[in-house]
C-alpha positions as CSV (number, residue, x, y, z in Angstrom):
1,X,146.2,84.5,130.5
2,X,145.5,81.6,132.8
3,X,143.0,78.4,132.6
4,X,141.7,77.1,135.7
5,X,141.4,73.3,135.7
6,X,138.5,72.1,137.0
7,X,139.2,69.1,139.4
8,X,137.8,65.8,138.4
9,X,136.5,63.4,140.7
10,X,135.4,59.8,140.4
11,X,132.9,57.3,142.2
12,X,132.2,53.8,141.0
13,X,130.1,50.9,142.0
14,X,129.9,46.8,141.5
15,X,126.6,46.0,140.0
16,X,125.2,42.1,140.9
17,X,123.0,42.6,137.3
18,X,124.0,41.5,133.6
19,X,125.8,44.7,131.5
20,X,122.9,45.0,129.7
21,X,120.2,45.0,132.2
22,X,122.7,47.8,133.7
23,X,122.6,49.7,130.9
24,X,119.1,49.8,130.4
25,X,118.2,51.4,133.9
26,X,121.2,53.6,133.3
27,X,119.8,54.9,130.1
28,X,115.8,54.8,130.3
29,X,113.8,57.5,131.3
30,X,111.1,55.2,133.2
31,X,114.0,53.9,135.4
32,X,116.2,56.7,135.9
33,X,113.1,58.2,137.9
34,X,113.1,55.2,139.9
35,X,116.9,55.8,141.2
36,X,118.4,59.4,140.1
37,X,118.6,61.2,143.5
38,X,120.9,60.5,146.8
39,X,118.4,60.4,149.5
40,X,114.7,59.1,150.2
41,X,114.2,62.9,151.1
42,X,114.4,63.5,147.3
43,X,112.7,62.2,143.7
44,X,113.1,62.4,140.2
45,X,110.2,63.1,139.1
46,X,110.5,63.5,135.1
47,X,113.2,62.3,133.1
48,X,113.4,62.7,129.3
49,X,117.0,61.1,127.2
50,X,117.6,61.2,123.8
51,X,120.3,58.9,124.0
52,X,122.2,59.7,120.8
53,X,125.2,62.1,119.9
54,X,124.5,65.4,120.6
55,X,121.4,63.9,121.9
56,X,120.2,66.0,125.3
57,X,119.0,65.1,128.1
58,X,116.9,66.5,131.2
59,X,116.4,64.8,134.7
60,X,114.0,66.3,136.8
61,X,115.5,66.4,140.9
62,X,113.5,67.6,143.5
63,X,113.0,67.4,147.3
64,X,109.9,65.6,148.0
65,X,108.6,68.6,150.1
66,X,108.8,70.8,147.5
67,X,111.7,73.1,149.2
68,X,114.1,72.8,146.4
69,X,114.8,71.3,142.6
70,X,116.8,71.7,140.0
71,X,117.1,70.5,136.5
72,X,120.1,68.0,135.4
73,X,120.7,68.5,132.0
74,X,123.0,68.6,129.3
75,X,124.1,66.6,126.2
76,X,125.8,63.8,124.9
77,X,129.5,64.0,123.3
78,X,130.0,60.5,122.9
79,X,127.7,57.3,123.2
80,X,129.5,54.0,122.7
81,X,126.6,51.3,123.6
82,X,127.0,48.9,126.1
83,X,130.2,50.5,127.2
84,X,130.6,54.4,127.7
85,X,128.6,57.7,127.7
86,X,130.2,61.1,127.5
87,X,127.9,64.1,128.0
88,X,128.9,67.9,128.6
89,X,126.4,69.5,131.0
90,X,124.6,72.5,130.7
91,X,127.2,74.3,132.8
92,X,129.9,73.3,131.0
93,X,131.1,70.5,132.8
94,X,132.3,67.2,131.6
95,X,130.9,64.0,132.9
96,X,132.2,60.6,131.6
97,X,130.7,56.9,132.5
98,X,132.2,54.0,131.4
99,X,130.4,50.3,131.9
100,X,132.7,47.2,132.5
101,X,131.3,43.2,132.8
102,X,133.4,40.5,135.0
103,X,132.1,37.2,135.8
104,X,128.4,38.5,134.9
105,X,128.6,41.4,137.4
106,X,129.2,44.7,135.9
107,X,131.1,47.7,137.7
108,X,130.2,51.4,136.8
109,X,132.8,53.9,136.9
110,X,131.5,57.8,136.7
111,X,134.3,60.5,136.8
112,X,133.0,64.2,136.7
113,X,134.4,67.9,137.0
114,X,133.6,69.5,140.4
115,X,131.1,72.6,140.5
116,X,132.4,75.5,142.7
117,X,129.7,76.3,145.1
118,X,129.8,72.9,147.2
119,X,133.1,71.1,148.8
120,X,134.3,68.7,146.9
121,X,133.8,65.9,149.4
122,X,129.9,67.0,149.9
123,X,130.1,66.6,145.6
124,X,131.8,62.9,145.9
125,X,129.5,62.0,148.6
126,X,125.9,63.4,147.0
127,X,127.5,61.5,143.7
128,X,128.3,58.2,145.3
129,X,125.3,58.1,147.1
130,X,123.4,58.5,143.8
131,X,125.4,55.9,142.5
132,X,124.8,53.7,145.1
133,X,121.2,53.8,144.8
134,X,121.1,53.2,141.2
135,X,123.2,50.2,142.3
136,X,120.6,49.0,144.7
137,X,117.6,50.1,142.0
138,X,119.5,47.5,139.3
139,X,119.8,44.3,141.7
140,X,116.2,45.0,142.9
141,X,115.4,44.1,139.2
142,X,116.3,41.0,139.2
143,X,115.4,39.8,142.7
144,X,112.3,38.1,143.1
145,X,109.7,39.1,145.9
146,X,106.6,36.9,146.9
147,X,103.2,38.8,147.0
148,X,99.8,37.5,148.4
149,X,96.5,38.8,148.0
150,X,93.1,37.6,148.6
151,X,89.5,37.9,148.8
152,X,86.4,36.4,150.2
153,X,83.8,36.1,147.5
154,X,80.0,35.2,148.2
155,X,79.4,33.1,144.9
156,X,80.5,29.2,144.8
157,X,84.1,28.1,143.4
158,X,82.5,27.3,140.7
159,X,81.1,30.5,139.5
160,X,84.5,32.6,140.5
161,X,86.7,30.0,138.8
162,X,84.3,30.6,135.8
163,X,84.4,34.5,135.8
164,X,88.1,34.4,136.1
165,X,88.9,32.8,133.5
166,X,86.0,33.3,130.6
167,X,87.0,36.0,128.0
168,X,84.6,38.3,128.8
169,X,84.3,38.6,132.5
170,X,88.4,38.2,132.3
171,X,87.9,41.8,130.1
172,X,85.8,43.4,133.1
173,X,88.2,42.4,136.1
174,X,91.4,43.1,134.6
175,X,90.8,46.3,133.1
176,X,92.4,47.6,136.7
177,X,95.5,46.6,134.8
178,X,94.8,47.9,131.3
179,X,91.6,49.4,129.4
180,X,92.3,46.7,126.7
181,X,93.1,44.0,129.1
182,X,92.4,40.7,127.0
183,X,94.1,37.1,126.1
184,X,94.8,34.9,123.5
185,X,95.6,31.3,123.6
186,X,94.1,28.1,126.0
187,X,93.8,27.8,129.5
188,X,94.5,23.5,129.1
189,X,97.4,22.5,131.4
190,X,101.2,23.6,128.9
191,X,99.1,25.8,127.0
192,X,100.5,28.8,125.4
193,X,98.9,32.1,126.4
194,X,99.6,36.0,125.2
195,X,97.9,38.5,127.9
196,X,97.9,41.6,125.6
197,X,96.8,45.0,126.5
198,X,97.2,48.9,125.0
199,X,99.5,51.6,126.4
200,X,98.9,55.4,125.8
201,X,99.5,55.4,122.1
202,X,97.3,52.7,120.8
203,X,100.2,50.5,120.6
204,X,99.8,46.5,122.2
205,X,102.0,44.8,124.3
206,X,102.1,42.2,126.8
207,X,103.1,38.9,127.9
208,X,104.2,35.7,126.8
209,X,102.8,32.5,129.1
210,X,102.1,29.1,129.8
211,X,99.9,27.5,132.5
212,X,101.5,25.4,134.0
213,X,98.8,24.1,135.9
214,X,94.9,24.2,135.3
215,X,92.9,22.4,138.2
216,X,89.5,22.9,137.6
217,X,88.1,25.0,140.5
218,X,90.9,24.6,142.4
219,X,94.6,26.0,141.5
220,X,95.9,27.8,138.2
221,X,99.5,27.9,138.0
222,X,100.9,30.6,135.4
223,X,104.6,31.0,134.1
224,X,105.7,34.2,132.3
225,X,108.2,33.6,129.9
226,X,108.7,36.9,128.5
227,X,107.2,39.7,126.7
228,X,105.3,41.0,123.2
229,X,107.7,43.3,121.5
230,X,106.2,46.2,119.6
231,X,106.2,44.4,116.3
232,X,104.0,41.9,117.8
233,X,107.6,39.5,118.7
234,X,107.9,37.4,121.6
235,X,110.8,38.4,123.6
236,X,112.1,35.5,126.1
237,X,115.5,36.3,126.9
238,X,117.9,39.3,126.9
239,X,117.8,42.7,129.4
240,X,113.7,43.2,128.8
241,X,113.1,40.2,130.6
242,X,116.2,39.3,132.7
243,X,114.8,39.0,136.8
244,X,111.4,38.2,135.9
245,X,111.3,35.8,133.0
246,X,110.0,32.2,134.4
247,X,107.7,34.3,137.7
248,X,104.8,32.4,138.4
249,X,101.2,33.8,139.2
250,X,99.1,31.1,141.2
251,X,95.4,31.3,141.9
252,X,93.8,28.9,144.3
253,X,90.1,28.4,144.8
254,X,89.1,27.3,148.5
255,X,85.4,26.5,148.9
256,X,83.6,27.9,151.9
257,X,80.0,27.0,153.1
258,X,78.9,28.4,149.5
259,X,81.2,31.2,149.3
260,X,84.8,31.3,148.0
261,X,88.3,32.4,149.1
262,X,90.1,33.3,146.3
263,X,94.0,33.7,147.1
264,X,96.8,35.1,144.5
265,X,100.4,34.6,145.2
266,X,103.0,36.1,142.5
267,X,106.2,36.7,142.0
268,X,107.7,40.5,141.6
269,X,110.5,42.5,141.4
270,X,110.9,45.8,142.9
271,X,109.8,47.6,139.7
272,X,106.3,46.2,140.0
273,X,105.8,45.7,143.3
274,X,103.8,49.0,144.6
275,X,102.0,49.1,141.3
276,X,100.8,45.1,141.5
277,X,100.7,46.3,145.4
278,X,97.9,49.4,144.5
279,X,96.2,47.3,141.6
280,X,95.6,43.8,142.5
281,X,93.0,44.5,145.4
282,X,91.0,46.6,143.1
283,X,90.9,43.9,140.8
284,X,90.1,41.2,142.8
285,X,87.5,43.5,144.2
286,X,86.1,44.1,140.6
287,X,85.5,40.2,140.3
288,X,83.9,39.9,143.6
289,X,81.2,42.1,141.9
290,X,80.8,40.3,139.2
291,X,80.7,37.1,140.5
292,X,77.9,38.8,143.5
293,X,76.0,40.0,140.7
């Protein structure tokens, strides 16, 4: 009786991102969709991890024209946080990722047993390229893009600075973001400020602010410290809010013959950026109306 071995091959990559922040887009569903396939031709489209011990898992890959997809599942065998997952997939093959820090970069090293249908250089490729992209998907996390929008409204400075900020127009305009959309706190210059709003479930979250700058009419300055935990916590430091912790979102009013430019400039990383991209013109457009009304 003989046992065929099944060759193992490797592919690694040097990640410019904290071990945690690593592991946290290694290992959540909502960013493993973001990165999990090796060409632009391709998406993940669903991704569901129970992240546990003979925990499964199921990633969703499929070519964006709808030719071809194929599920990526399996199970874990082992799950040592922070520093290596072992999972058996559902065709029997053994996959093993190990997570390493040095001098705050962090450098993942992914060893799996070859299939038999492709070459095994057309396996270490589609693997490394996968790789690769997860390593480009982490850094983009924690790199900081500038984003401008803005809007000619027919009402004076005063009225739009007024309906900006006010509690209840503020509820109107920046439900675009959330149903719930509200805040807490003062808009006085090194006030604290929570912007809270309700996911799927019921459950609040949000973020944790100051304003940095309040000019009447003119400029509001906001820094974004961190975030609302579900228990209600602030979070201000660790993998939740490493990239984006300290981003600033600036308003400034320009008067014009009676009517008002509005401009928004904010800071992003790529995890935001097409949604802040698709939702901020609505908005704004939502408190042109009200402020025309």
């Amino acid at each position: 009786m003989s046992t065929t071995t099944k060759p193992t091959l490797t592919v690694k990559a040097t990640i410019n991102a904290s071990l945690e922040k690593a592991w946290e887009a290694w290992t959540g569903p909502d960013h493993i969709t973001q990165w999990n396939f090796a060409d632009v031709s391709w998406h993940c489209p669903h991704a569901e991890n129970d992240l546990r011990e003979n925990g499964k898992f199921s990633y969703r890959m499929e070519a964006k024209d709808g030719s071809f997809g194929f599920d990526f599942s399996g199970k874990y065998s082992q799950v040592e946080v922070f520093k290596k997952i072992s999972l058996l997939l559902d065709d029997g093959r053994k996959v093993n990722v190990s997570f390493q820090t040095k001098d705050g970069m962090t450098q993942v090293l992914e060893s799996f047993e070859a299939e038999e249908t492709n070459s095994l250089e057309l396996q270490q490729t589609g693997w490394q390229l996968i790789l690769n992209n997860f390593k480009q998907y982490v850094e983009s996390l924690v790199t900081i893009e500038k984003l401008h929008f803005e809007i000619q409204i027919q009402a004076p400075v005063e009225k739009v600075y007024e309906a900006m900020l006010a509690d209840e127009s503020y509820r109107k305009w920046t439900s675009v973001f959330n149903p719930g959309s509200h805040y807490t706190g003062s808009w006085k210059k090194g006030g604290k400020i929570l912007f809270i709003g309700t996911d799927d479930t019921g459950a609040q979250g949000g973020m944790v602010s100051r304003v940095k700058e309040n000019i009447p009419n003119k400029f509001v300055s906001i820094e974004h410290l961190g975030i609302l935990g579900p228990k209600g916590e602030e979070i201000t430091s660790g993998p939740e809010v490493e990239g984006w912790a300290g981003a600033f979102e600036n308003y400034s009013f320009e008067a014009d013959n009676g009517s008002t430019l509005l401009a928004v400039d904010l800071d992003s990383n790529q995890q935001f950026k097409s949604y802040f991209e698709e939702t901020y013109p609505l908005a704004l457009q939502k408190l042109k109306e009200i402020c025309e009304s």
